[in-house]
C-alpha positions as CSV (number, residue, x, y, z in Angstrom):
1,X,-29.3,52.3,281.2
2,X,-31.7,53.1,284.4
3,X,-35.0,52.4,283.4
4,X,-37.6,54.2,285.7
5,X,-40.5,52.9,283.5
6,X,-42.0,56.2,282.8
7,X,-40.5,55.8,279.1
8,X,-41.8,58.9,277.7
9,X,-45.2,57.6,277.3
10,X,-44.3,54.7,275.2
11,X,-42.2,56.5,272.6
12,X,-38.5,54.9,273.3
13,X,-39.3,50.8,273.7
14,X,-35.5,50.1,272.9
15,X,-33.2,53.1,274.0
16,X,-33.7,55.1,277.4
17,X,-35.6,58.2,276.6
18,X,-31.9,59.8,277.7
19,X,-30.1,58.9,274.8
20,X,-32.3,60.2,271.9
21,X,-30.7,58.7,269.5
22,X,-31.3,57.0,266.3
23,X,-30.7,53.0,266.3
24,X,-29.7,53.2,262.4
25,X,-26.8,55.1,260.6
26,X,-26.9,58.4,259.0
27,X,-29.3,58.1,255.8
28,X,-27.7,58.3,252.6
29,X,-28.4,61.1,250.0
30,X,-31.7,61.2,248.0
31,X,-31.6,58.8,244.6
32,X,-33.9,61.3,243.0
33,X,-36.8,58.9,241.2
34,X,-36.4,56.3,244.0
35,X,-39.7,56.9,245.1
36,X,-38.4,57.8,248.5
37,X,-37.8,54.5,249.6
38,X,-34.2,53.3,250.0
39,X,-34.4,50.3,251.8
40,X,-32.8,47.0,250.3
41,X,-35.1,44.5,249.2
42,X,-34.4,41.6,251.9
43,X,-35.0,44.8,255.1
44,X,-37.7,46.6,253.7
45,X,-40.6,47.0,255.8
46,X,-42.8,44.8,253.3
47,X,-41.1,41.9,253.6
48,X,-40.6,41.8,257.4
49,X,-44.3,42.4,257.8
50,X,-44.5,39.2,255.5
51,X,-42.5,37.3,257.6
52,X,-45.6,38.1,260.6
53,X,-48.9,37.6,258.6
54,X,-49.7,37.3,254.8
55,X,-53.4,38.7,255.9
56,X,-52.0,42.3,255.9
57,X,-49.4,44.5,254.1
58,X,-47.1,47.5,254.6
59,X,-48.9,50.7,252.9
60,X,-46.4,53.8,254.6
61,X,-44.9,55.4,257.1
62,X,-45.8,58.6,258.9
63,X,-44.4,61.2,260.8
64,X,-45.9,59.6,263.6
65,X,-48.3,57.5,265.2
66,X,-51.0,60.2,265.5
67,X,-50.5,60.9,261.4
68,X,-50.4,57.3,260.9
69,X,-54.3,57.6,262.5
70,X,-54.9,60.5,260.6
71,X,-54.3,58.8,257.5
72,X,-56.3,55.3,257.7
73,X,-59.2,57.6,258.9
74,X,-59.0,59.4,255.9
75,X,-58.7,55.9,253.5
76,X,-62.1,54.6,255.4
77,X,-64.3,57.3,255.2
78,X,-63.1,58.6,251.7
79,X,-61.5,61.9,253.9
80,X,-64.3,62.6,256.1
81,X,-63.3,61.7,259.6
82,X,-67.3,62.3,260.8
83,X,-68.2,59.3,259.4
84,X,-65.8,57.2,261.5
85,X,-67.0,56.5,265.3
86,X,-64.0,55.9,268.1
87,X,-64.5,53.6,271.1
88,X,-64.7,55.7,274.3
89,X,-62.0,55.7,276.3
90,X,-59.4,55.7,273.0
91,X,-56.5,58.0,272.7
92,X,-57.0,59.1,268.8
93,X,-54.2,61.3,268.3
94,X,-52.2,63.3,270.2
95,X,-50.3,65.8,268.3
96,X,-52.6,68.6,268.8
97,X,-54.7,68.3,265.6
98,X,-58.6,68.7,265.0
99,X,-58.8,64.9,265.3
100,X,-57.3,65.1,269.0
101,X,-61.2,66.3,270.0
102,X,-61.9,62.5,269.1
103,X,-59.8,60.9,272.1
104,X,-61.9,60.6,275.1
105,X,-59.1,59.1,277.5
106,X,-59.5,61.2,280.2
107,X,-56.1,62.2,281.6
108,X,-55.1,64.3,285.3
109,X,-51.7,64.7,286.3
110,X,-51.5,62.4,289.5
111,X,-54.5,60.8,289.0
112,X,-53.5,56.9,289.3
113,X,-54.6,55.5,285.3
114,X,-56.4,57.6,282.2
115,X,-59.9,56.3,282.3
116,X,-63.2,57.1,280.0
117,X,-64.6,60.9,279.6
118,X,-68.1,61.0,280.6
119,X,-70.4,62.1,278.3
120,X,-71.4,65.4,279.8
121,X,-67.6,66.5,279.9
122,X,-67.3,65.9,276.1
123,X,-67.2,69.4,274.3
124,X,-67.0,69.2,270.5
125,X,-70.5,68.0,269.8
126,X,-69.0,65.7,267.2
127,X,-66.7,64.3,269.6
128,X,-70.0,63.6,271.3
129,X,-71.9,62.0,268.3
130,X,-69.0,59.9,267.0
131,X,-68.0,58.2,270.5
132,X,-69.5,55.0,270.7
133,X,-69.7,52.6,274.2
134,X,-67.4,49.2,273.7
135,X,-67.3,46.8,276.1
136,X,-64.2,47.7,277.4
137,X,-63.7,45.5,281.0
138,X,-60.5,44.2,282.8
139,X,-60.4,40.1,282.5
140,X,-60.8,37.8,285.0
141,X,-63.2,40.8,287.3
142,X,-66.7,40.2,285.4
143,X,-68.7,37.1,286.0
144,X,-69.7,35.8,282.5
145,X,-72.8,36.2,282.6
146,X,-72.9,39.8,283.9
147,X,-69.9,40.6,280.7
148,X,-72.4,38.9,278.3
149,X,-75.2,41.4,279.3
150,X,-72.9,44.4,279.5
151,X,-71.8,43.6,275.9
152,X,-74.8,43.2,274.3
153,X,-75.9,46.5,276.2
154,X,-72.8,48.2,274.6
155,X,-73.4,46.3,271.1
156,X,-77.1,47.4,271.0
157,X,-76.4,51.1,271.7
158,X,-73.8,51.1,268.3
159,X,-76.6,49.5,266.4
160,X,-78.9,51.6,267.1
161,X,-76.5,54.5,266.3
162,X,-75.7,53.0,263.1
163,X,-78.8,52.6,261.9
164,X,-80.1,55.9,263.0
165,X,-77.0,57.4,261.0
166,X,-78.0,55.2,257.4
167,X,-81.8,56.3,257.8
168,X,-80.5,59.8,257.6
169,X,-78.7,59.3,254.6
170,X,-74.9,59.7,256.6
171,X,-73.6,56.3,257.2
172,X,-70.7,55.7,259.0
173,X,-67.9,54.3,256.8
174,X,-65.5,53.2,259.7
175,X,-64.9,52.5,263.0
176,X,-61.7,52.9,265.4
177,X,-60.5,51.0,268.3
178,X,-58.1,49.8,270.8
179,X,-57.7,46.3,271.3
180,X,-56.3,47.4,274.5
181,X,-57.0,50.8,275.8
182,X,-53.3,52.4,276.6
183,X,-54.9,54.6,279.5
184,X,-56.3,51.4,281.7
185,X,-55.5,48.4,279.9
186,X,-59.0,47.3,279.8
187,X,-59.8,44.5,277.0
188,X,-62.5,43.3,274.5
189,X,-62.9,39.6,275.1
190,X,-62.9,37.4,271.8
191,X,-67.1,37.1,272.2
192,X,-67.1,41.2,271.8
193,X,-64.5,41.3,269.1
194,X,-66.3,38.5,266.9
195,X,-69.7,40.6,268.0
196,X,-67.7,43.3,266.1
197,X,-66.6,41.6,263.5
198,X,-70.5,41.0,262.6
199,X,-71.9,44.4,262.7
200,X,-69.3,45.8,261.3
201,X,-70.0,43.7,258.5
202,X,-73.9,44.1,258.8
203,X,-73.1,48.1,258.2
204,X,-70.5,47.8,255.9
205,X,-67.8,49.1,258.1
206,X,-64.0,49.8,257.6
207,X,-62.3,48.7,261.0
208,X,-58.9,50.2,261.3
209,X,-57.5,48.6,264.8
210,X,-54.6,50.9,266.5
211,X,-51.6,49.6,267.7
212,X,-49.9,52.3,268.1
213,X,-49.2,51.6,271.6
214,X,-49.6,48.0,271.8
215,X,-47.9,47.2,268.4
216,X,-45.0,44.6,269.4
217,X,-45.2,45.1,273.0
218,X,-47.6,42.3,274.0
219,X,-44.9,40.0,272.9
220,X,-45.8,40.0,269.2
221,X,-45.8,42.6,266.6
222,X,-49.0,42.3,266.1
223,X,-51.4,42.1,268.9
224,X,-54.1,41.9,266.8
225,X,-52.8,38.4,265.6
226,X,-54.1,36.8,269.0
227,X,-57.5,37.6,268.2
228,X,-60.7,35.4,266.8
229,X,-60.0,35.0,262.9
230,X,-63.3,36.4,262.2
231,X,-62.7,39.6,263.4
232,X,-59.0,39.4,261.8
233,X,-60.9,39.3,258.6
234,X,-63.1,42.6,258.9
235,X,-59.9,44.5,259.4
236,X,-59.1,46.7,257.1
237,X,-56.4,48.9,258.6
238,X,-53.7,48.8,261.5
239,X,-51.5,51.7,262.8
240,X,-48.4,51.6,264.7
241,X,-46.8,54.5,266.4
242,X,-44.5,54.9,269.0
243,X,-41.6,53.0,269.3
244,X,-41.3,52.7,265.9
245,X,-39.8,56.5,266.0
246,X,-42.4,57.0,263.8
247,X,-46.4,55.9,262.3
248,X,-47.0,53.0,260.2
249,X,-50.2,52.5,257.9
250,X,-50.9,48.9,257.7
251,X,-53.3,47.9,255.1
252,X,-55.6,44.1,255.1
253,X,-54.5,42.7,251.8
254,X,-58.4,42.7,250.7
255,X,-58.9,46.2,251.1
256,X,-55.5,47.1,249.5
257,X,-56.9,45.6,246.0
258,X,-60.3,46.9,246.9
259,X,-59.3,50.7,247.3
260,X,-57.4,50.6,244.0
261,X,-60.8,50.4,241.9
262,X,-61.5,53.5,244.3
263,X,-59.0,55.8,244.3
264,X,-57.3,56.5,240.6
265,X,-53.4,55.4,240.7
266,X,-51.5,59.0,239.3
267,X,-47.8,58.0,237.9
268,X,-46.6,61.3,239.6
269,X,-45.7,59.9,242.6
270,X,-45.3,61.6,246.0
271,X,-43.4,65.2,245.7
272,X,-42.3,64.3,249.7
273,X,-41.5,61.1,251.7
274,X,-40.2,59.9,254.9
275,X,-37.1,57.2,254.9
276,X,-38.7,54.1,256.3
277,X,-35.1,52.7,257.9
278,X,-35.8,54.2,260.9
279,X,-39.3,51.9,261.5
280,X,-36.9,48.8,259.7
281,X,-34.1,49.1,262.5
282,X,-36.5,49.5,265.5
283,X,-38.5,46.6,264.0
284,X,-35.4,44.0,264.0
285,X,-34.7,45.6,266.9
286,X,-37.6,44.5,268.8
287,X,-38.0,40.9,267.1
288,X,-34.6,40.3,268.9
289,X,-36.4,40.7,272.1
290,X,-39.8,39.4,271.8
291,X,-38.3,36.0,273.8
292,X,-37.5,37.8,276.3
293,X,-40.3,39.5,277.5
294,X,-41.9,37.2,279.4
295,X,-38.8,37.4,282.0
296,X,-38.6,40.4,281.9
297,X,-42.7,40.9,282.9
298,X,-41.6,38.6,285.5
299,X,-38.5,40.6,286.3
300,X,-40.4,44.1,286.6
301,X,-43.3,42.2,288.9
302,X,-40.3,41.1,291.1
303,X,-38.8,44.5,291.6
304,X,-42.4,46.0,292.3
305,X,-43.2,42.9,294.9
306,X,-46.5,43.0,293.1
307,X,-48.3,39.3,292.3
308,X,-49.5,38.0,288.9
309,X,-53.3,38.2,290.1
310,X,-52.8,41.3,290.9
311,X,-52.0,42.6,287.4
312,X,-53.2,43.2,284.1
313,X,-52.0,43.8,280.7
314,X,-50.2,42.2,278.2
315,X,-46.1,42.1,277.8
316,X,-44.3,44.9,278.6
317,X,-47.8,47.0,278.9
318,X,-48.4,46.8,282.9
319,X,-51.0,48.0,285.2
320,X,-50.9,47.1,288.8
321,X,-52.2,48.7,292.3
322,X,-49.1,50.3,293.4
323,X,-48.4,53.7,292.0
324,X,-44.5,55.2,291.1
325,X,-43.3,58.6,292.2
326,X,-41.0,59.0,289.2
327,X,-43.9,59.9,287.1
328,X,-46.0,62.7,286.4
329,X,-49.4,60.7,285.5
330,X,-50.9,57.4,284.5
331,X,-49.0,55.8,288.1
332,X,-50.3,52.5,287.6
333,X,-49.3,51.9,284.4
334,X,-45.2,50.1,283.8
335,X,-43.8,50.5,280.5
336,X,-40.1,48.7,280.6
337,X,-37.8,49.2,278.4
338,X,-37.6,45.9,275.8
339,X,-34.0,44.7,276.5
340,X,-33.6,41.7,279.1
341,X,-30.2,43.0,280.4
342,X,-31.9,46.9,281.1
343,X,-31.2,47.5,285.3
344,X,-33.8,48.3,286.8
345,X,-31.8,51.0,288.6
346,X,-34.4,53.9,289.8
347,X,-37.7,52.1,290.1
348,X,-39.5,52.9,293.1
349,X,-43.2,52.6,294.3
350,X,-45.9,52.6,297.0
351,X,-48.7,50.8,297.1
352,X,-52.2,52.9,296.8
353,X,-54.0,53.5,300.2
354,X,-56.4,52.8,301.3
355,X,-57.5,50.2,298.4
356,X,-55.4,46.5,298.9
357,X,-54.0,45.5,295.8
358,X,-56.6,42.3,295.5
359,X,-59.6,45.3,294.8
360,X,-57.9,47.4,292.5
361,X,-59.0,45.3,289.7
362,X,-62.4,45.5,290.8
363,X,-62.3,48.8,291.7
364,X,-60.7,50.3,288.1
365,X,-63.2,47.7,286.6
366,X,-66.4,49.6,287.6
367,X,-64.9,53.4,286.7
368,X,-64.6,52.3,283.5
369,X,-67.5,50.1,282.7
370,X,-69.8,52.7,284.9
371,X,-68.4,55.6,282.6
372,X,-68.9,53.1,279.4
373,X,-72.5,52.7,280.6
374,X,-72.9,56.6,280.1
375,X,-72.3,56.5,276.8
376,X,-74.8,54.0,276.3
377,X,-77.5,56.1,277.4
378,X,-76.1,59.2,275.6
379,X,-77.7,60.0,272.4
380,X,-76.8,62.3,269.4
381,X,-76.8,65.8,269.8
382,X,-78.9,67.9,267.8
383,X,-77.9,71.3,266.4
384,X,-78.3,74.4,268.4
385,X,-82.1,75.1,267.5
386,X,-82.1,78.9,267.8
387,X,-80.2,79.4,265.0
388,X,-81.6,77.5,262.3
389,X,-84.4,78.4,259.6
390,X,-87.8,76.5,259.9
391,X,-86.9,73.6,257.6
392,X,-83.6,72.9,259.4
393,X,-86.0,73.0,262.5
394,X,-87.9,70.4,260.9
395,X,-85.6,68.0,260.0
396,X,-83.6,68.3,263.4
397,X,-86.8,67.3,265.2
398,X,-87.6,64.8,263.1
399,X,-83.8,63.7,263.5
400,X,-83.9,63.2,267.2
401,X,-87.5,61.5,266.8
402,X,-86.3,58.9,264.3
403,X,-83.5,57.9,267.1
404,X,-86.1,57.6,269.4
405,X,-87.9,55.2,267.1
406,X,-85.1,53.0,266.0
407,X,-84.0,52.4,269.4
408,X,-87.4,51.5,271.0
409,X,-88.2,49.1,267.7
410,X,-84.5,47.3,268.1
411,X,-85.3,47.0,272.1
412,X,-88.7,46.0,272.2
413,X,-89.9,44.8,268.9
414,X,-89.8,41.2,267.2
415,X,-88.3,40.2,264.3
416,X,-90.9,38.5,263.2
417,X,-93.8,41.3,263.7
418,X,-95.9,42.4,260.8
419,X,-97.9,45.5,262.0
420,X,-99.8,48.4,259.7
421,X,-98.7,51.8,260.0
422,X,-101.2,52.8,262.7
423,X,-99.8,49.7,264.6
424,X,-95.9,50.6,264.4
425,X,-96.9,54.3,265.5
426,X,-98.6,53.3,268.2
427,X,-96.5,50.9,269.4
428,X,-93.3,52.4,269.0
429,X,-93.7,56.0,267.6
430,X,-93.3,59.0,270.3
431,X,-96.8,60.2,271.3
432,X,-98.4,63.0,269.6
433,X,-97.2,61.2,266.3
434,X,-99.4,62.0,263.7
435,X,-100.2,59.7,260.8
436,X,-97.8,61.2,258.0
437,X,-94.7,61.9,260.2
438,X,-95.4,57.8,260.9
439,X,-95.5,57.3,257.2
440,X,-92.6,59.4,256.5
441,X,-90.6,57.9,259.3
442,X,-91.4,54.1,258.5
443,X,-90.4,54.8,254.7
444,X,-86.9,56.1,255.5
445,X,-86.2,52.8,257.4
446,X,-87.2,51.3,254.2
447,X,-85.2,53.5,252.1
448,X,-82.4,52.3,254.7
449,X,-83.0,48.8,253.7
450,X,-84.1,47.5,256.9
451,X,-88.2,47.2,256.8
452,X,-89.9,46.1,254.1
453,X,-94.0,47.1,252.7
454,X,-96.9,44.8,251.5
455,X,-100.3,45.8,250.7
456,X,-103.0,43.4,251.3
457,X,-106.6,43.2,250.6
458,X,-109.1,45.2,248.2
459,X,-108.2,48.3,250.7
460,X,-104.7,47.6,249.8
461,X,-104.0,48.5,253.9
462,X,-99.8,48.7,254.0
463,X,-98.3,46.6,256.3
464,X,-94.3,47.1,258.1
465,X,-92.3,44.3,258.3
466,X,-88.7,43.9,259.5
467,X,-86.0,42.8,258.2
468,X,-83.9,39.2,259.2
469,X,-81.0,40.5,261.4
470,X,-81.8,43.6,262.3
471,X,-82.6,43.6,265.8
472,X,-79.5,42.0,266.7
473,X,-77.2,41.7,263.7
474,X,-74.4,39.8,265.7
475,X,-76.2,37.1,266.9
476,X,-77.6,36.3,263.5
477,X,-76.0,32.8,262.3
478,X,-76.2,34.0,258.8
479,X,-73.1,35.7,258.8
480,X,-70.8,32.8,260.5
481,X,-70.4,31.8,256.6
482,X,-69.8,34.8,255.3
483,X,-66.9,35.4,257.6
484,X,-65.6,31.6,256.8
485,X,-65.8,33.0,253.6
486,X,-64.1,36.1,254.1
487,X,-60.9,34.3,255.9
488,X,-60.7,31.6,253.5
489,X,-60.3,34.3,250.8
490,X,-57.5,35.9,252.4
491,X,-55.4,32.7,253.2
492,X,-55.1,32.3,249.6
């Protein structure tokens, strides 16, 4: 059982990719009216996900990890993946579906880790307008004050996108992201998540969190699990992939009763299924070895002569400065096999030149919070304008104008201000504004519930004011009670 750590991108986390071979025995025949689960009650999927966390619950199992995306996507934004945004640098799917335009992990044979797509080298336009800057950063690199500026840069940029998106009457239902970004290993620290937590909240957001790499690699089935509470608690859906041999659809218990008042429950039942042994048997499988992970982190380091500071990741998810010959791309990144007793047989290495191994934090660091910075300054794309009619003209201008707006009023503007039309114009409308494109604009931020109107005096002049917490949504204190709330509700 060599293990050259190249492990078929993640897929085999208890067998060597050599064997391909199922961990359980042949499946036995079809009951027809089972419902195309044949699992006994006491190894069903259900109640070993119970056995980790009473906050979430098994919905299903996919044909993999990518359809497992595919499907929680679908359950957020009511099946219309353009009104979920992904976090740059995420891998969305991978088994050469429309949704694969979404993942903007940048991968080169030999390059030494997959890092963020730039902006400008994005080609499906919605790629472009649903990829949103998170504050993706290796720990331990960033001072804290420089992080806490670079997040609130990154949180600022979604608001504004957000809230550009609800003024035009196409909200965003959901949002997708990596706790840990396969590619890089680069983090969100617990400030950024709970950040996250809060605006999604503020905009009414599904959050479906993919595992599908990290899922019981870090040394816990669920990485997510480590995370703030708060954040837990706006969570709506996980997805595993993988190692599993397959995708799983987990589903917060919250949203599991909310979406049955929104979808209608047939009694026909699905005409197709998938057994879910084969996710049951690689589950038990892994919760053997979770113990032993640690040591074997501390085995693979050993073998590499690489030192703890030197690393990142979590578990058996590695990244270090020395790069492996016996793989095609992402050098930097060591996936072991799970298993404690796996020889280590054929792993060999070099350390990268010129860089020494104390800067290749820092130097992975800045690619991906430089190319993170990128898509801060991008903004939506508008529609070709040569090949629409006058009115579309119109409204595509007057698109791309109301961006402007928003995002100069949430920058500059305070909370506080109560202006008249002419004032907000002039202040923060482009130039050459004219009086009833300010009027217009002003009432479809209204309209969008986040500026409110009051006419004063025997000239009845209309004044603009904004609303508490929309500047900076996650830094109001308002919602630390609501997300006590929120968490208490699912504990019981």
């Amino acid at each position: 059982m060599a293990d050259d750590l190249s492990n078929n991108w993640g897929t085999n986390l208890c067998l060597p990719d050599k064997y391909r071979r199922s961990l359980r025995s042949p499946p036995l025949p079809k009951v027809f009216g089972s419902g195309g689960r044949r699992t006994s009650s006491n190894t069903s999927l259900s109640n070993l996900v119970a056995a980790e966390t009473q906050q979430f619950t098994f919905e299903r199992v996919a044909i993999c990890g990518s359809q497992a995306n595919h499907w929680a996507i679908d359950d957020a934004t009511n099946l219309n993946s353009s009104r979920c945004l992904f976090g740059a640098g995420s891998y969305v799917a991978g088994d050469g579906s429309a949704l694969q335009s979404f993942s903007t992990s940048q991968f080169t044979l030999g390059a030494e880790l997959a890092l963020i797509t730039p902006p400008q080298d994005v080609r499906n336009p919605a790629a472009r307008t649903n990829t949103i800057p998170l504050p993706y950063h290796i720990p331990g690199v960033m001072k804290t004050k420089e992080l806490m500026a670079y997040e609130d840069e990154c949180l600022q940029a979604v608001h504004i996108r957000l809230c550009w998106a609800k003024t035009r009457r196409k909200p965003y239902k959901a949002i997708l992201l990596e706790l840990m970004l396969a590619g890089n290993g680069s983090i969100l620290s617990n400030r950024a998540l709970v950040s996250i937590g809060k605006l999604a909240m503020h905009h009414q957001l599904c959050v479906i969190v993919d595992e599908i790499m990290t899922g019981g690699r870090t040394g816990a089935m669920f990485y997510l699990l480590s995370k703030p509470p708060s954040f837990q608690a706006v969570v709506t859906h996980i997805t595993f992939g993988k190692w599993s041999q397959m995708g799983i659809v987990f589903l917060s218990k919250t949203w599991a009763e909310k979406r049955k008042s929104m979808y209608e429950v047939t009694k026909r039942g699905a005409s197709t299924f998938l057994y879910e042994e084969e996710a049951v048997v690689h589950w038990r499988c892994v919760l053997q070895c979770l113990n032993e992970i640690p040591a074997k982190r501390a085995k693979i380091l050993n073998k590499l002569k690489l030192k703890v500071e030197h690393v990142w990741g979590q578990g058996l998810i590695i990244f270090g400065p020395s790069k492996r010959e016996t793989m095609h791309g992402l050098k930097c990144r060591y996936l072991p096999l799970i298993h404690a007793n796996t020889p280590l047989d054929s792993v060999r290495s070099t350390l990268l030149m010129p860089l020494k191994p104390q800067h290749y934090k820092q130097h992975v660091n800045k690619l991906i919070t430089d190319a993170t910075k990128e898509w801060v300054l991008d903004t939506p794309q508008p529609q070709p304008i040569e090949n629409l009619i006058p009115a579309e003209q119109k409204v595509d201008v007057e698109s791309l104008s109301d961006f402007a707006f928003i995002a100069k009023l949430i920058k500059e503007s305070n909370e506080l201000e109560e202006k008249s039309s002419e004032g907000w114009k002039t202040d923060y409308m482009a130039e050459g504004t004219n009086r009833s494109q300010g009027e217009s604009a002003l009432a479809r931020l209204k309209d969008a519930g986040y500026i409110v109107s009051t006419q004063k005096g025997k000239k009845r002049t209309r004044n603009w004011k904004l609303m508490d917490g929309f500047i900076a949504p996650w830094k109001s204190v308002d919602f630390d009670q609501i997300v006590v709330d929120v968490v208490a509700e699912v504990i019981e």
